[in-house]
C-alpha positions in Angstrom: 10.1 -4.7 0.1 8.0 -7.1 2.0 9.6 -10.2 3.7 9.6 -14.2 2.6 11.1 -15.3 6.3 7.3 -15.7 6.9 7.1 -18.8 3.8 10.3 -20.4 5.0 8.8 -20.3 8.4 5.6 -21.8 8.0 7.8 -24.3 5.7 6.2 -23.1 2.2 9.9 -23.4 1.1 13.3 -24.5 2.7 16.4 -22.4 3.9 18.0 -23.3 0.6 15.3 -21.9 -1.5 15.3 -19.2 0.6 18.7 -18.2 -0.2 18.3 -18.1 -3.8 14.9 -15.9 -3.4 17.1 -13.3 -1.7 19.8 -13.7 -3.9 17.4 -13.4 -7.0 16.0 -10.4 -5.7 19.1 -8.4 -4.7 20.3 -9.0 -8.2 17.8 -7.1 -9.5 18.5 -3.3 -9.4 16.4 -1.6 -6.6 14.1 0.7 -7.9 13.2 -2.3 -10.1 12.8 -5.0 -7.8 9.3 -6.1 -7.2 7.2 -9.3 -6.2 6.7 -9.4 -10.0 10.2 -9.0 -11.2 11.5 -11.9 -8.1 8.6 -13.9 -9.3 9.9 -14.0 -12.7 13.4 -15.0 -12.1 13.0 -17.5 -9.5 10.1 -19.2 -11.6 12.8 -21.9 -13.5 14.4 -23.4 -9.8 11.6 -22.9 -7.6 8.4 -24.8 -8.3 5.6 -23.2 -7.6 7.7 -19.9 -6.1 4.8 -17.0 -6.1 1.9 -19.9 -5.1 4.1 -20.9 -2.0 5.7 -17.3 -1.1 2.5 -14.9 -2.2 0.3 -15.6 1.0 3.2 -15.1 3.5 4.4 -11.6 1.8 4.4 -9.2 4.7 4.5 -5.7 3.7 6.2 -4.1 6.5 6.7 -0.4 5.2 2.6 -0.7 5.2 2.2 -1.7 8.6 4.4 0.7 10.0 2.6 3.2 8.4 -0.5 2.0 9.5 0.2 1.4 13.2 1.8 5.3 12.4 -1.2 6.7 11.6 -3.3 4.5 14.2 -0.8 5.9 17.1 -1.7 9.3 15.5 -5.3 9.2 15.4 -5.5 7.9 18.8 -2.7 10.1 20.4 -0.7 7.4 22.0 2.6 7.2 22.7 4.8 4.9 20.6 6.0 1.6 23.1 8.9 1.0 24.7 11.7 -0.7 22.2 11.7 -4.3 22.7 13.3 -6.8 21.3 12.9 -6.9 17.2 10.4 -9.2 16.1 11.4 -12.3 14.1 11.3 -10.7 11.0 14.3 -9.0 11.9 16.0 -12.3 13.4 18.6 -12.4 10.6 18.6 -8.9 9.2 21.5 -6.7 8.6 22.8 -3.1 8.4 23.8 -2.6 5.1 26.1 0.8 5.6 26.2 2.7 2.4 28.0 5.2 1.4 25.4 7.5 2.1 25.3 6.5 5.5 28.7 6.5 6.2 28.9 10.1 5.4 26.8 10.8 8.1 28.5 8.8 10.5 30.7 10.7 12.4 
């Protein structure tokens, strides 16, 4: 799902608004969550959610699939690892149970 760290950091909402975004949207089962779906339930505490989150949604599985395909069609070699970006600033490993049967 795409990212709201982008709203809070161009202050479209505040860390506490933030928190109850994510919150809202990880109480809503996963193959159901959508914008649409977070939009909904945060729409009686937050005023004016979607119109302060919508322009700074990121969709990051579509831009890694499109610098994918660019590095593809141009034959380049991906670039060393850096440090992650700040949309991964606060981000965690959620270790599942599927990943923990592969852990070895």
């Amino acid at each position: 799902m795409p990212l709201w760290k982008g709203a809070k950091a161009a202050g479209a909402i505040n860390p506490d608004e933030m928190y109850y975004i994510r919150s809202a949207a990880n109480a809503i089962f996963f193959k159901e969550r959508s914008w649409r779906r977070v939009f909904d339930k945060i729409s009686t505490e937050i005023a004016d959610g979607e119109a302060r989150i919508r322009p700074h949604i990121c969709n990051i599985k579509r831009l890694d699939a499109t610098l994918l395909l660019e590095a593809m069609l141009e034959q380049r070699q991906p670039k060393e690892m850096g440090a992650p970006d700040d949309h991964f600033q606060d981000w965690t490993f959620n270790e599942t149970s599927q990943w923990l049967k592969l852990k070895v």
